[in-house]
C-alpha positions, -999 to 999 in steps of 0.1 A, spaced: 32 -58 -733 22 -22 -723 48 12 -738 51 22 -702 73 52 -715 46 60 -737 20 60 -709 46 80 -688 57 106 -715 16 113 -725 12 121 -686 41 142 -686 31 165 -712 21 192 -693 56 196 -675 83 217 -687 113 192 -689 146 197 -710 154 167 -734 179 149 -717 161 154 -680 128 146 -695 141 112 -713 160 104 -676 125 113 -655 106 92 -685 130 60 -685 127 58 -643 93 62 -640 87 38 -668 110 11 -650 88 21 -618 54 14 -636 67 -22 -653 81 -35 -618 47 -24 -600 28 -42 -629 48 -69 -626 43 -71 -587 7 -67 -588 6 -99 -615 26 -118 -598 5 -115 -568 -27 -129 -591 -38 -96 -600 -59 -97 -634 -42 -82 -663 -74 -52 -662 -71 -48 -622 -33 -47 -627 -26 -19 -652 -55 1 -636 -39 1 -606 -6 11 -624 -28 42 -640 -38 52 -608 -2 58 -591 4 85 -623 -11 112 -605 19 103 -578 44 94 -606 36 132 -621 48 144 -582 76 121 -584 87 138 -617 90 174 -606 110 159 -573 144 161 -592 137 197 -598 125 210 -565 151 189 -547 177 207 -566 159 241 -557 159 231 -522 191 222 -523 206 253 -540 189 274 -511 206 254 -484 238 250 -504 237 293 -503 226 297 -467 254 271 -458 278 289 -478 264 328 -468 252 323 -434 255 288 -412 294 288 -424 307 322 -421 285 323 -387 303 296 -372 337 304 -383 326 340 -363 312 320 -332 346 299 -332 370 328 -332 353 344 -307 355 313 -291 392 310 -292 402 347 -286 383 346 -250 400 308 -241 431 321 -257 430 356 -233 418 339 -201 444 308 -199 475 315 -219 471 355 -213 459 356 -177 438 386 -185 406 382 -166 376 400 -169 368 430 -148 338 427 -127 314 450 -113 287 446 -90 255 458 -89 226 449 -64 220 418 -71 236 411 -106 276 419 -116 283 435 -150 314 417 -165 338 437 -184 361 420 -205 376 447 -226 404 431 -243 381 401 -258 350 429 -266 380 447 -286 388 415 -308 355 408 -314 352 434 -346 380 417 -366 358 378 -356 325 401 -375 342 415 -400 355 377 -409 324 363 -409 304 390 -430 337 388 -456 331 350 -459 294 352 -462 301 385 -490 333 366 -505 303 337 -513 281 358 -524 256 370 -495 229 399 -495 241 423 -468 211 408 -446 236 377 -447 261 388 -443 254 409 -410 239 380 -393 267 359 -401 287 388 -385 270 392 -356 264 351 -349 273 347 -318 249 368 -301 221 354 -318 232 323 -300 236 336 -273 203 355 -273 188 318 -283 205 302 -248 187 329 -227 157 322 -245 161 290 -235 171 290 -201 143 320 -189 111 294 -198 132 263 -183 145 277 -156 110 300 -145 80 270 -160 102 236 -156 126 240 -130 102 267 -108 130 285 -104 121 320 -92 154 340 -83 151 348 -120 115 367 -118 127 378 -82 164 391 -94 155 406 -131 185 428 -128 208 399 -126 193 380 -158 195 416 -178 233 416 -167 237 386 -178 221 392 -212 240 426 -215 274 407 -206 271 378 -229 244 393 -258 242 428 -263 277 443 -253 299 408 -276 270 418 -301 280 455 -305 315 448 -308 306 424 -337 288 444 -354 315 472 -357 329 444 -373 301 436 -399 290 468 -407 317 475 -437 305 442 -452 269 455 -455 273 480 -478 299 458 -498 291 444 -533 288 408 -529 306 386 -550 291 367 -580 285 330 -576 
């Protein structure tokens, strides 16, 4: 019978493991050696073809041991740009949301709209003056969990960005897919549109955010 933790623990010298994650990493990839050996015989492997075989998975077994350790890297990053960024931005995107459903169909106060050439410039002044208090909640959330100010102004400001990402979206589908060319023949109207629904929601967001940027964040 082969010391598969031995074989497994003189392959693993090289890493830097802390006793009680090292005997863990050891004891699986141990148990993961034995079953393959025990495949490979059962199969009518020879005992020599077998183990070899075994040896020759280490160099994957030695990338299987430092998994546990860069999953829970990975998932410490994704855990704090859930918690500083996709969270707080959506909770901004959602009140935004709510305050222009909430003004239009319970307040009846419509937009004001403007025309110009070909494109109309839509004003609506009572949602633009909400939207500081939606950035300012969602750069507090992401600085409450402990964002850098880079965070914590783009979780601010959310909204735009997704609403910049839908016009980046619709110009190549609408112009290369669809052949649609009232958009390269009317460029007034799509910069309208983008000033309406990007740059002007975006500017009252960040009026919101700013404060947070120069905030301390909290520790985690």
């Amino acid at each position: 019978m082969h010391d598969w933790k031995r074989i497994v623990r003189g392959n693993l010298g090289s890493l830097l493991l802390s006793d009680r994650e090292g005997k863990e990493i050891v004891a699986e990839l141990a148990e993961h050696l034995e079953e393959l050996y025990e495949d490979l015989r059962a199969d009518g492997f020879p005992e020599p073809e077998a183990f070899e075989q075994c040896l020759s998975q280490l160099s994957e077994v030695r990338l299987a041991a430092r998994d546990p350790e860069r999953a829970k890297r990975r998932e410490g990053a994704m855990n704090y740009r859930s918690k500083t960024l996709w969270l707080p931005g959506l909770v901004t995107l959602t009140l935004a949301s709510v305050f222009l459903m909430v003004l239009q169909r319970f307040a009846l106060l419509q937009p004001r709209i403007y025309w110009v050439d070909d494109g109309a410039l839509v004003l609506h002044l009572p949602w633009l003056m909400l939207l500081p208090l939606c950035g300012a909640a969602g750069a507090y959330l992401s600085r409450r969990a402990g964002g850098r100010s880079l965070n914590c102004l783009v979780a601010g400001i959310f909204p735009a960005f997704v609403m910049l990402g839908v016009f980046c979206l619709i110009l190549p589908v609408g112009v290369f897919i669809e052949h649609n060319r009232y958009i390269l023949q009317h460029p007034l109207y799509f910069g309208l549109a983008l000033l309406n629904w990007t740059v002007l929601p975006g500017a009252g967001l960040l009026l919101g955010a700013v404060p947070a940027w120069g905030g301390r964040s909290h520790v985690r």
